[in-house]
N, CA, C and O atoms as a Tinker XYZ file with bonds, in Angstrom:
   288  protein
     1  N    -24.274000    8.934000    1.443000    73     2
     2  CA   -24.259000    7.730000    2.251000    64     1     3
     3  C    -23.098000    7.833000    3.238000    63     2     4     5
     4  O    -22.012000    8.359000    2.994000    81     3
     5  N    -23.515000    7.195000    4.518000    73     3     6
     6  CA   -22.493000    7.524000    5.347000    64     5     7
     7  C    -21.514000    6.359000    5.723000    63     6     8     9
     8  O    -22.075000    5.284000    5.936000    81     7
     9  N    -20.401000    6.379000    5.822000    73     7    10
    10  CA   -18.922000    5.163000    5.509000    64     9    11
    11  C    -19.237000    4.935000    7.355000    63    10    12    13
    12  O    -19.163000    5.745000    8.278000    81    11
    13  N    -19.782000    2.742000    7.314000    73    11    14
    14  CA   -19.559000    2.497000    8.696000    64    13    15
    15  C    -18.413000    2.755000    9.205000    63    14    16    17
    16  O    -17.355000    2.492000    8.632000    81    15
    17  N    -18.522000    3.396000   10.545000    73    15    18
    18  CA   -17.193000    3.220000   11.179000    64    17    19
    19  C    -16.389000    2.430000   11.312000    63    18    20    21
    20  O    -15.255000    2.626000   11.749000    81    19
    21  N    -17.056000    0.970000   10.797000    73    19    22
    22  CA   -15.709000   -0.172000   11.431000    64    21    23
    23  C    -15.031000    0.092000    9.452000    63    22    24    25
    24  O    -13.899000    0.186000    8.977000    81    23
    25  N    -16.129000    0.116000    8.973000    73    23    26
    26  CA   -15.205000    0.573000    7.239000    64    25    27
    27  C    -13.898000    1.601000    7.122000    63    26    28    29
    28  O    -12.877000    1.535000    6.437000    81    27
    29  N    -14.509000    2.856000    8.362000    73    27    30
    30  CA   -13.269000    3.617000    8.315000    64    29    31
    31  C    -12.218000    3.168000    8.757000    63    30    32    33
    32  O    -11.190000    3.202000    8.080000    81    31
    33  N    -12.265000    2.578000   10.164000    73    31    34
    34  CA   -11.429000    1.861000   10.593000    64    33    35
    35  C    -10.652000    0.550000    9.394000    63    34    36    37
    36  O     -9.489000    0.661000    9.009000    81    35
    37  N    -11.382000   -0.370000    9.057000    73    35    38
    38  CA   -10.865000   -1.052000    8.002000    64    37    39
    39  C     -9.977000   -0.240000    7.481000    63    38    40    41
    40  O     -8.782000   -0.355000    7.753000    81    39
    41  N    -10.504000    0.805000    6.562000    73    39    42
    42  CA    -9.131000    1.957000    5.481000    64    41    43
    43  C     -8.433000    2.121000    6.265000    63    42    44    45
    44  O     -7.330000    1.983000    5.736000    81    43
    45  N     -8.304000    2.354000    7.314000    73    43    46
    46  CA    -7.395000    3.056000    8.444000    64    45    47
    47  C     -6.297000    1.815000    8.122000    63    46    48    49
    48  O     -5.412000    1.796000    7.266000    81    47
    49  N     -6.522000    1.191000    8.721000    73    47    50
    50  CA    -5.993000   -0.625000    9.162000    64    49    51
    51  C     -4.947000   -0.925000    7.670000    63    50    52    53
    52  O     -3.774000   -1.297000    7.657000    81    51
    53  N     -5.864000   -0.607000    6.483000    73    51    54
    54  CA    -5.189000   -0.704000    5.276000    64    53    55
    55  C     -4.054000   -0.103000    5.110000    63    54    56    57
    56  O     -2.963000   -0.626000    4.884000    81    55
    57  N     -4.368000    1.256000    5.250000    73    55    58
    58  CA    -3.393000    2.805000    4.854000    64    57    59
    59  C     -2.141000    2.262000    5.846000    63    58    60    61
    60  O     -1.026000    2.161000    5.334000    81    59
    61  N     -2.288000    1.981000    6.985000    73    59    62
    62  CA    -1.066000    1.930000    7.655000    64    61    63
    63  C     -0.247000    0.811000    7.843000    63    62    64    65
    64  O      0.802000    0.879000    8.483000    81    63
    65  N     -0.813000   -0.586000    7.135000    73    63    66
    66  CA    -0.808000   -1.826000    6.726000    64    65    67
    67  C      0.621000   -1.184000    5.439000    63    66    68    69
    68  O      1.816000   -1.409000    5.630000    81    67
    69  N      0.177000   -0.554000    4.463000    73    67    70
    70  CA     1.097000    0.138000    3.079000    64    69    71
    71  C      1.882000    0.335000    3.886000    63    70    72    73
    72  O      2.539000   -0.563000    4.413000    81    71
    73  N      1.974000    1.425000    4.129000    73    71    74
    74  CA     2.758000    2.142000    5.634000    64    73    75
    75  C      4.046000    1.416000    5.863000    63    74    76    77
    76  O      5.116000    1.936000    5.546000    81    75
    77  N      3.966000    0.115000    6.459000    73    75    78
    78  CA     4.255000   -0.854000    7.261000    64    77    79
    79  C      5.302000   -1.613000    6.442000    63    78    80    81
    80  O      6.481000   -1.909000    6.640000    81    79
    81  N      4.266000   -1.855000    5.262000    73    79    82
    82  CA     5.088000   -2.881000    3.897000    64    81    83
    83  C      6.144000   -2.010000    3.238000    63    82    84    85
    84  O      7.225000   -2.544000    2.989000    81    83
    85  N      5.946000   -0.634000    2.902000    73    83    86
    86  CA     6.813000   -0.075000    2.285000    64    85    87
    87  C      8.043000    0.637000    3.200000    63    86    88    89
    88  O      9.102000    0.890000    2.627000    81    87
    89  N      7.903000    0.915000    4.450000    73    87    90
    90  CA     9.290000    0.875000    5.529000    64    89    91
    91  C      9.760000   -0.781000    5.083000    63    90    92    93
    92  O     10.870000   -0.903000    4.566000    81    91
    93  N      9.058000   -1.808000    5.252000    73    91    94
    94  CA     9.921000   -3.281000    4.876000    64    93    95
    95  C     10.717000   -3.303000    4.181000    63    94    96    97
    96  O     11.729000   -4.004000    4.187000    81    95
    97  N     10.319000   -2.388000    3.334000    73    95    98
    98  CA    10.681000   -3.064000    1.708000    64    97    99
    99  C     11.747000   -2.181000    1.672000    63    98   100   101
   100  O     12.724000   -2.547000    1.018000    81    99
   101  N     11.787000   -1.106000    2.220000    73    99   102
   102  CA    12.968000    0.125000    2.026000    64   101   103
   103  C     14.246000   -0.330000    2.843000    63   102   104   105
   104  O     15.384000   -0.113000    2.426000    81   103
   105  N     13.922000   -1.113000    4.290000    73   103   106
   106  CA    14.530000   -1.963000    4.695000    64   105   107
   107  C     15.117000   -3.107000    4.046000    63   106   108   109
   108  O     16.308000   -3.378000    4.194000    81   107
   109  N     14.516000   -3.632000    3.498000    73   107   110
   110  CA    15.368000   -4.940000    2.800000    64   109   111
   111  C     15.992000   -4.664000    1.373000    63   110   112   113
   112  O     16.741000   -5.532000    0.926000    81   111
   113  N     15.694000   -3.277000    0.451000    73   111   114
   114  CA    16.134000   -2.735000   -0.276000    64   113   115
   115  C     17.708000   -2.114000    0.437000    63   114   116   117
   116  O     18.732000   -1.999000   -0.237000    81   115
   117  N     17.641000   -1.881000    1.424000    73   115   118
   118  CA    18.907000   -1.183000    2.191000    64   117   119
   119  C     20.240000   -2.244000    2.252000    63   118   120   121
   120  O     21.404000   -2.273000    1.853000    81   119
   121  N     19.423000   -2.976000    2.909000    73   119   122
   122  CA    20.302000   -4.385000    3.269000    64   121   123
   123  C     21.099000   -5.055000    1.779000    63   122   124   125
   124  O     22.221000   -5.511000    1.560000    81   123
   125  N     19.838000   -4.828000    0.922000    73   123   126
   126  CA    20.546000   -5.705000   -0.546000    64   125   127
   127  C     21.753000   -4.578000   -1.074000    63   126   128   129
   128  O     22.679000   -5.029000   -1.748000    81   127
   129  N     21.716000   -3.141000   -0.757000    73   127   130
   130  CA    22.451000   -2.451000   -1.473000    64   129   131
   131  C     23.949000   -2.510000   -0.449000    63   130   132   133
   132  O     25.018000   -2.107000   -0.908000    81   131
   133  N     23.824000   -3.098000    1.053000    73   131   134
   134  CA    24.707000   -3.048000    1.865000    64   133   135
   135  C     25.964000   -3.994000    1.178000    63   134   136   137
   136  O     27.173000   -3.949000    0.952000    81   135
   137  N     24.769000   -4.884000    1.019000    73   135   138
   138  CA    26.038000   -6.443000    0.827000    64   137   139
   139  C     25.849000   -6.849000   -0.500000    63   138   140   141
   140  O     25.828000   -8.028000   -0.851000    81   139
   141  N     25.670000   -5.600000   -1.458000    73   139   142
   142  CA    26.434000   -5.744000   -2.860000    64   141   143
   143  C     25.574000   -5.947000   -3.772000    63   142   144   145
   144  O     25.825000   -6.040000   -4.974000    81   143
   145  N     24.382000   -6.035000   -3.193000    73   143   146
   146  CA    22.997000   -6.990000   -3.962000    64   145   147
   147  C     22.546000   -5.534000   -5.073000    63   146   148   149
   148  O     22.876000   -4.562000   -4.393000    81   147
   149  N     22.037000   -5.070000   -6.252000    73   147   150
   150  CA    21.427000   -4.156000   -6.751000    64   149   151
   151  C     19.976000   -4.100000   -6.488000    63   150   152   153
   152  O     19.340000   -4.703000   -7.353000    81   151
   153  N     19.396000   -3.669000   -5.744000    73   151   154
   154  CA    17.807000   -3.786000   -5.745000    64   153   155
   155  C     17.416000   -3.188000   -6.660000    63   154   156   157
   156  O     16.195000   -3.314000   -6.752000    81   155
   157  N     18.015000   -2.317000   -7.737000    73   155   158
   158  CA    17.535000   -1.858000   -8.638000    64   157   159
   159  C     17.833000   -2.213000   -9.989000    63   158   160   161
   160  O     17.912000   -1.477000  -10.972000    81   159
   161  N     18.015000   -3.680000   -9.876000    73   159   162
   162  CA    18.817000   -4.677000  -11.013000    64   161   163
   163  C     17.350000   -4.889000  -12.166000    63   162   164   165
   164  O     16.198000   -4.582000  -11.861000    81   163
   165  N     17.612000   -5.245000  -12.969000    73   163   166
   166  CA    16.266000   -5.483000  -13.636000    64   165   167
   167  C     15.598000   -7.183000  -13.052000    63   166   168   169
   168  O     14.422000   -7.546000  -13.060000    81   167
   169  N     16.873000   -7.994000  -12.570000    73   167   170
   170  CA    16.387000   -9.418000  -11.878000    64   169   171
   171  C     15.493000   -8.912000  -10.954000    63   170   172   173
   172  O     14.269000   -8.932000  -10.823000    81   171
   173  N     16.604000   -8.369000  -10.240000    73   171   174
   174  CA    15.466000   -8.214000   -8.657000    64   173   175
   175  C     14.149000   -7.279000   -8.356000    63   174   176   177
   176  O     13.541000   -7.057000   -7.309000    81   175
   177  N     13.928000   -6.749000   -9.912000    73   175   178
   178  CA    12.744000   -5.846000  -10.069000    64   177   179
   179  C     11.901000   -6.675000  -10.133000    63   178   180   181
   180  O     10.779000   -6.566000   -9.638000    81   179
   181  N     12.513000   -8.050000  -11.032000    73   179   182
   182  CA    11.076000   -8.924000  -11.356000    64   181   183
   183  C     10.823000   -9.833000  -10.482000    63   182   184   185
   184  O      9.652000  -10.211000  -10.532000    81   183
   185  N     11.604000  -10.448000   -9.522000    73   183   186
   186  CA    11.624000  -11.542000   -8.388000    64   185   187
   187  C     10.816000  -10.702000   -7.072000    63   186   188   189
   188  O     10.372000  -11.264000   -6.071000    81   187
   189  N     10.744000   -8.982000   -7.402000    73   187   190
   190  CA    10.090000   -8.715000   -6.319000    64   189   191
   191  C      8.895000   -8.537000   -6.186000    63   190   192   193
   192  O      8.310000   -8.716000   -5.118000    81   191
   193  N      8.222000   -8.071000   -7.495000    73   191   194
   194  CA     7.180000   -7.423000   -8.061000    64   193   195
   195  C      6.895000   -6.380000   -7.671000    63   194   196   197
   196  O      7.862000   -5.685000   -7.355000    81   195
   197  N      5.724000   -5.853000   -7.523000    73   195   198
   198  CA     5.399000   -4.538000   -7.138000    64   197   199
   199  C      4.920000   -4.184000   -5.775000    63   198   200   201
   200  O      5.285000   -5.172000   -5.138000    81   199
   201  N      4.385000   -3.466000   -5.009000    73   199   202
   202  CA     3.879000   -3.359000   -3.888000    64   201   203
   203  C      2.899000   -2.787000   -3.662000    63   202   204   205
   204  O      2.344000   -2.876000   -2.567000    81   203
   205  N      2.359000   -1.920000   -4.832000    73   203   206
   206  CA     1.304000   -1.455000   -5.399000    64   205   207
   207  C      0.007000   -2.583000   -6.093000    63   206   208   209
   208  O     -1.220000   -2.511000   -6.153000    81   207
   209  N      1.132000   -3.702000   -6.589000    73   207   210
   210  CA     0.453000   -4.812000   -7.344000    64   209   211
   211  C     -0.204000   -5.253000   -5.913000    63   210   212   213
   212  O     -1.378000   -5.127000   -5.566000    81   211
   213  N      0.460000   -5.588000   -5.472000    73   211   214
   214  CA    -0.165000   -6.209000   -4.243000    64   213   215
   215  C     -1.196000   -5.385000   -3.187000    63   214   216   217
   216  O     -2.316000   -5.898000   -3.202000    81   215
   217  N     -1.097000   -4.370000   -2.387000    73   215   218
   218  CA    -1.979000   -3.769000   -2.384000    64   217   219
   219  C     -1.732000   -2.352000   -2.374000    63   218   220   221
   220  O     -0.744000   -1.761000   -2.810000    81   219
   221  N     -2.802000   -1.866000   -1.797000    73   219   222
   222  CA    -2.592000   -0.252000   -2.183000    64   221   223
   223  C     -3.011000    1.065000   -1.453000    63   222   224   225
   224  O     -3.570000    1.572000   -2.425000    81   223
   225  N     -3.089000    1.565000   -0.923000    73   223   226
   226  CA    -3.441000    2.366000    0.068000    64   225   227
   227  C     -4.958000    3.305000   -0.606000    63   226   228   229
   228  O     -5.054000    3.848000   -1.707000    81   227
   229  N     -6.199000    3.216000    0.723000    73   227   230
   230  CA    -6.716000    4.031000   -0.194000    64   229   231
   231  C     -7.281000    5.291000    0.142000    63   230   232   233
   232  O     -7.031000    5.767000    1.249000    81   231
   233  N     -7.905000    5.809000   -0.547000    73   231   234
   234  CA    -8.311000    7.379000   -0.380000    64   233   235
   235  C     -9.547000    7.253000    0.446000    63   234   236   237
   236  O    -10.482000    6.680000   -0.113000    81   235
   237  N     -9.717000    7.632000    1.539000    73   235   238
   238  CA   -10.928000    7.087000    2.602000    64   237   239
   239  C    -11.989000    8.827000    1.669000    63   238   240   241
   240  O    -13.209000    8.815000    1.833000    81   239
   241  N    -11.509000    9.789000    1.016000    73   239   242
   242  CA   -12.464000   10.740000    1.173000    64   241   243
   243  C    -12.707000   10.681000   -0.156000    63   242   244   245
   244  O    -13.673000   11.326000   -0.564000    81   243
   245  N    -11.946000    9.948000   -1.070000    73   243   246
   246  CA   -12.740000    9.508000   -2.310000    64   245   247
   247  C    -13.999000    8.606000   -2.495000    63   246   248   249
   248  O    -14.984000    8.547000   -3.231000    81   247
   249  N    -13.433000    7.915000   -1.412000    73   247   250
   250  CA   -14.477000    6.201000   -1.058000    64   249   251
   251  C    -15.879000    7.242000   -0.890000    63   250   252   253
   252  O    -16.916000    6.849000   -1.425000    81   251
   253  N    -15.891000    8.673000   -0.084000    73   251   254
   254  CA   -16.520000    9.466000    0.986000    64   253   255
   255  C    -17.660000    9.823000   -0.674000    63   254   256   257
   256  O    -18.834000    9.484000   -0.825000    81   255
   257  N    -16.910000   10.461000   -1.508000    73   255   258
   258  CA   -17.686000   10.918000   -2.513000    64   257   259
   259  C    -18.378000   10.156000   -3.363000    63   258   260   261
   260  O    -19.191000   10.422000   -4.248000    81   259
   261  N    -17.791000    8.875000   -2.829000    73   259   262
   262  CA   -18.638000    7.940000   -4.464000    64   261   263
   263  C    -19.962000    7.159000   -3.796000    63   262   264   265
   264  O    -21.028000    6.841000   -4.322000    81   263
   265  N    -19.434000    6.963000   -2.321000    73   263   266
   266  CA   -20.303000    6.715000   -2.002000    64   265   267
   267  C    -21.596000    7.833000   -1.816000    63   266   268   269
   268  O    -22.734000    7.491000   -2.139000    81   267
   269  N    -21.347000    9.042000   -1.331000    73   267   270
   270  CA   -22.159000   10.144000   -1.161000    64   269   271
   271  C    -23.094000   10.076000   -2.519000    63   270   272   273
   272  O    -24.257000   10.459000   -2.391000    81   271
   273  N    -22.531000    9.479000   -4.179000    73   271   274
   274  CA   -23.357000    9.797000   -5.483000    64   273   275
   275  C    -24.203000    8.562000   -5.694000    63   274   276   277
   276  O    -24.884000    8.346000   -6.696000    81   275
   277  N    -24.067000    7.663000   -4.488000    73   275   278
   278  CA   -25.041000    6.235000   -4.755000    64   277   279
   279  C    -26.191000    6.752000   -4.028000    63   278   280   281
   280  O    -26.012000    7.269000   -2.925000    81   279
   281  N    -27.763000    6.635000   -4.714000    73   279   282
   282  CA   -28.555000    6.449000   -3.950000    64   281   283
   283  C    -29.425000    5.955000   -4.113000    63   282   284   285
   284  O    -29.805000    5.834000   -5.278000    81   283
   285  N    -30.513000    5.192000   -2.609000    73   283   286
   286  CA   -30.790000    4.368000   -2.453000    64   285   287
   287  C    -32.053000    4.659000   -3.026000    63   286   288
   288  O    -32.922000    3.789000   -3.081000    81   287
């Protein structure tokens, strides 16, 4: 089966969406370690959660194979 283009585009949009969030986060991880803050405190592990939890980047050529084993 073949992945619509606006779908690829969508993953695209996603993947670099992660991208985007995790420069943030490395950014505001920077800042907390500037001015004393531990970003790697066990508090601020849990006040932040995950970024993975939230979303996740995905494999556009996995999507490629599973869809390729559906058929109609």
């Amino acid at each position: 089966m073949e992945i619509p283009k606006y779908i690829q585009n969508k993953i695209k949009q996603q993947n670099e969406a992660c991208k985007k969030a995790s420069k943030l986060e490395a950014e505001i991880e920077n800042w907390c370690q500037l001015s004393g803050f531990d970003p790697y405190s066990k508090e601020y592990e849990e006040i932040k959660g995950r970024l993975v939890d939230a979303v996740a980047p995905l494999n556009a050529d996995k999507i490629k194979e599973i869809a390729n084993r559906i058929e109609y």
